[in-house]
C-alpha positions as CSV (number, residue, x, y, z in Angstrom):
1,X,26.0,-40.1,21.9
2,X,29.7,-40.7,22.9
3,X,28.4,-44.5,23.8
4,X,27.2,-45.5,20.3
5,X,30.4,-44.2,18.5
6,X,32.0,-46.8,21.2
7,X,29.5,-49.3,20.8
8,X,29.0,-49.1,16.7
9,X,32.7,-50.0,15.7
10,X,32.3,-53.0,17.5
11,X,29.3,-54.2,16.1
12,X,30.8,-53.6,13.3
13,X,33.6,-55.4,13.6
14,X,31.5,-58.7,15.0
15,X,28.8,-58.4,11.9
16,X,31.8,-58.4,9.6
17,X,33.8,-61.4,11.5
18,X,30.5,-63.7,11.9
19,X,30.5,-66.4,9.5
20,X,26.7,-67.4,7.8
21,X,26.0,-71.0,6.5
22,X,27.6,-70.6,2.9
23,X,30.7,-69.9,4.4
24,X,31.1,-73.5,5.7
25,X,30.8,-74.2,2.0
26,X,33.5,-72.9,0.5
27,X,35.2,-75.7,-1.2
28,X,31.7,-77.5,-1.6
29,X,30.9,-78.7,-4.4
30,X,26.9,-76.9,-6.2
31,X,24.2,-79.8,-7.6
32,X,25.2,-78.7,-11.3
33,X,28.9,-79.1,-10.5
34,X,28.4,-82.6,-9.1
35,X,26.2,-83.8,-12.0
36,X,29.0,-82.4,-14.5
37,X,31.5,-85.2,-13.3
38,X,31.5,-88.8,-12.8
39,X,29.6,-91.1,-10.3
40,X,32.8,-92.0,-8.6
41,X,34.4,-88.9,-8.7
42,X,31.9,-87.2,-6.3
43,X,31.0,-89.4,-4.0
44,X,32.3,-88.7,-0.2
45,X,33.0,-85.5,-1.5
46,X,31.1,-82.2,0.2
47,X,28.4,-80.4,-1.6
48,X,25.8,-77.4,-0.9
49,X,22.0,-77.9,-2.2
50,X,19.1,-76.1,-1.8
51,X,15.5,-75.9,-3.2
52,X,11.8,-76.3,-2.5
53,X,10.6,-79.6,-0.3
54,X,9.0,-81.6,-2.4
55,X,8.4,-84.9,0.2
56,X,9.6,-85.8,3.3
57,X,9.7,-88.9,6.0
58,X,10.7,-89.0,9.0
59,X,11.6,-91.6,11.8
60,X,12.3,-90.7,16.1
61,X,15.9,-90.8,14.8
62,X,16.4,-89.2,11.1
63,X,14.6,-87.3,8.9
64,X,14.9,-87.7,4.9
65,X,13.8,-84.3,2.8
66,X,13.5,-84.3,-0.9
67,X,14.2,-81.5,-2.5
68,X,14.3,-80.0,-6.2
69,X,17.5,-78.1,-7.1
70,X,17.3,-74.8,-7.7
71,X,19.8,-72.1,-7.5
72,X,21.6,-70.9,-4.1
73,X,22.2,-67.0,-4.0
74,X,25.1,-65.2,-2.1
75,X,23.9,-66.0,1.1
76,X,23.6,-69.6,0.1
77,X,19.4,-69.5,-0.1
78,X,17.6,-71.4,-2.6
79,X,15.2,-69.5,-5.0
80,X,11.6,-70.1,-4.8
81,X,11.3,-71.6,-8.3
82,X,13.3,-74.6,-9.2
83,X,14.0,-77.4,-12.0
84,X,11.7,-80.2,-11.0
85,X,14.0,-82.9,-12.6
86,X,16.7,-81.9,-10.5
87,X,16.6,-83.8,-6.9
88,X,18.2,-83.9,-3.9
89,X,17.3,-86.2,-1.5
90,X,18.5,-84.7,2.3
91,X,19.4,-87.5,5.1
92,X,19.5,-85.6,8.4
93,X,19.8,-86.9,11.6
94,X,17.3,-86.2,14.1
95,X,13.5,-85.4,13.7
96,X,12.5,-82.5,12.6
97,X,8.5,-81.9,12.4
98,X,6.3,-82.2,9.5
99,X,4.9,-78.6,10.2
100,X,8.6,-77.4,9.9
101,X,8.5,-78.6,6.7
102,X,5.7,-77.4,4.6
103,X,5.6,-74.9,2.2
104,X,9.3,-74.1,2.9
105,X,12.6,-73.6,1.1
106,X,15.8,-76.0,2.5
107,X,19.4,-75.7,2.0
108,X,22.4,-78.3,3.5
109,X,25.8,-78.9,3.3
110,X,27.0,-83.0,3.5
111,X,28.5,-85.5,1.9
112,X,27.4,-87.5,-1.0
113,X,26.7,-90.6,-0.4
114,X,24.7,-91.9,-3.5
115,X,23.9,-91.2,-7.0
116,X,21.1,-92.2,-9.1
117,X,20.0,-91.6,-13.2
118,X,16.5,-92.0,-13.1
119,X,13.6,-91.7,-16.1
120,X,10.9,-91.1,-13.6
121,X,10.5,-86.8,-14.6
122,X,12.4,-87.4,-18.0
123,X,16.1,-88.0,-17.8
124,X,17.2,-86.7,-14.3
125,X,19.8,-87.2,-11.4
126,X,18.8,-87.6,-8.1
127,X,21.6,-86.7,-5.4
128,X,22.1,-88.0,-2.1
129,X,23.2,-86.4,0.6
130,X,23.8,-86.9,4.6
131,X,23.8,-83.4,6.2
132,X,26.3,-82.0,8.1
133,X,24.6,-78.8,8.6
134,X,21.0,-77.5,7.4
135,X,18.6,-74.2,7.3
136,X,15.2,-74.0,6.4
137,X,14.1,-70.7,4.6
138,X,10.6,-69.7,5.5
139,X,8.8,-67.7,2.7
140,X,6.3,-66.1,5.6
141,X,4.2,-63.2,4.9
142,X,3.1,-60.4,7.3
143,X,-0.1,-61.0,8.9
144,X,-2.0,-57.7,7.7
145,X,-0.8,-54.7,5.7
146,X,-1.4,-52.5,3.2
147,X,-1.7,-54.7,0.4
148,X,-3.5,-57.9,2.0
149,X,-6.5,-58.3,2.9
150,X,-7.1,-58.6,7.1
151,X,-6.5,-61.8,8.5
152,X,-6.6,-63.2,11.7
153,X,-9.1,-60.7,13.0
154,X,-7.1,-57.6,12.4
155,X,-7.9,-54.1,10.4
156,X,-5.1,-52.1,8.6
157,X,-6.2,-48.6,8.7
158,X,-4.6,-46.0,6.6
């Protein structure tokens, strides 16, 4: 018992010192706050986006994920619904797989890089971004429990 009391302030203290991914975002700038100003007064600066994946194509060396804007919560993830006239469009470098990508929420952190007006979903902006740093938000469920049905083989027995 003595152990944990020596074991739990430290935990503590770590949990409360670790950083999470909004926090490299600080000064960043969110998809409404860009759109709000100028063309030229955004680009090269940072900015934080998140939203569901909406396409995606990839090459052995990058990977370019676009996104609909939607709005980040405190720990910086996307909600499930979002404004389809509000893109993003991701550049990240490296592959990442297909599979990794579908049906899944993504968020990054980068630096603009280009801007475009577009009539395509009405009057919209589209957003580009090359990320500095990523995370992709899964919106798994459990395989069986009390209020699915059983899947994969397995019975949940009350």
């Amino acid at each position: 018992m003595q152990k944990i009391f020596q074991i739990l302030p430290l935990t503590l203290l770590l949990a409360a010192c670790s950083s999470t991914f909004g926090s490299a975002a600080k000064d960043a700038l969110t998809y409404e706050a860009a759109v709000s100003q100028p063309v030229k007064a955004i680009l090269g600066k940072k900015m934080i986006v998140g939203g569901p994946v909406i396409a995606y194509q990839y090459s052995p060396s990058q990977t370019q994920i676009e996104i609909a804007s939607a709005p980040l919560n405190e720990e910086s993830a996307p909600a499930k619904i979002a404004n389809n006239k509000d893109r993003a469009i991701v550049i990240v470098n490296g592959y990442i797989a297909p599979e990794e990508l579908d049906n899944v929420r993504f968020s990054a952190i980068g630096r603009i890089t280009d801007v475009a007006q577009i009539e395509r979903y009405g009057k919209s902006t589209v957003i580009m971004i090359t990320a500095d740093d990523y995370r992709i938000w899964r919106a798994s469920k459990p395989m069986f429990g009390p209020s699915s049905k059983p899947r994969y083989g397995y019975k949940y027995d009350l």
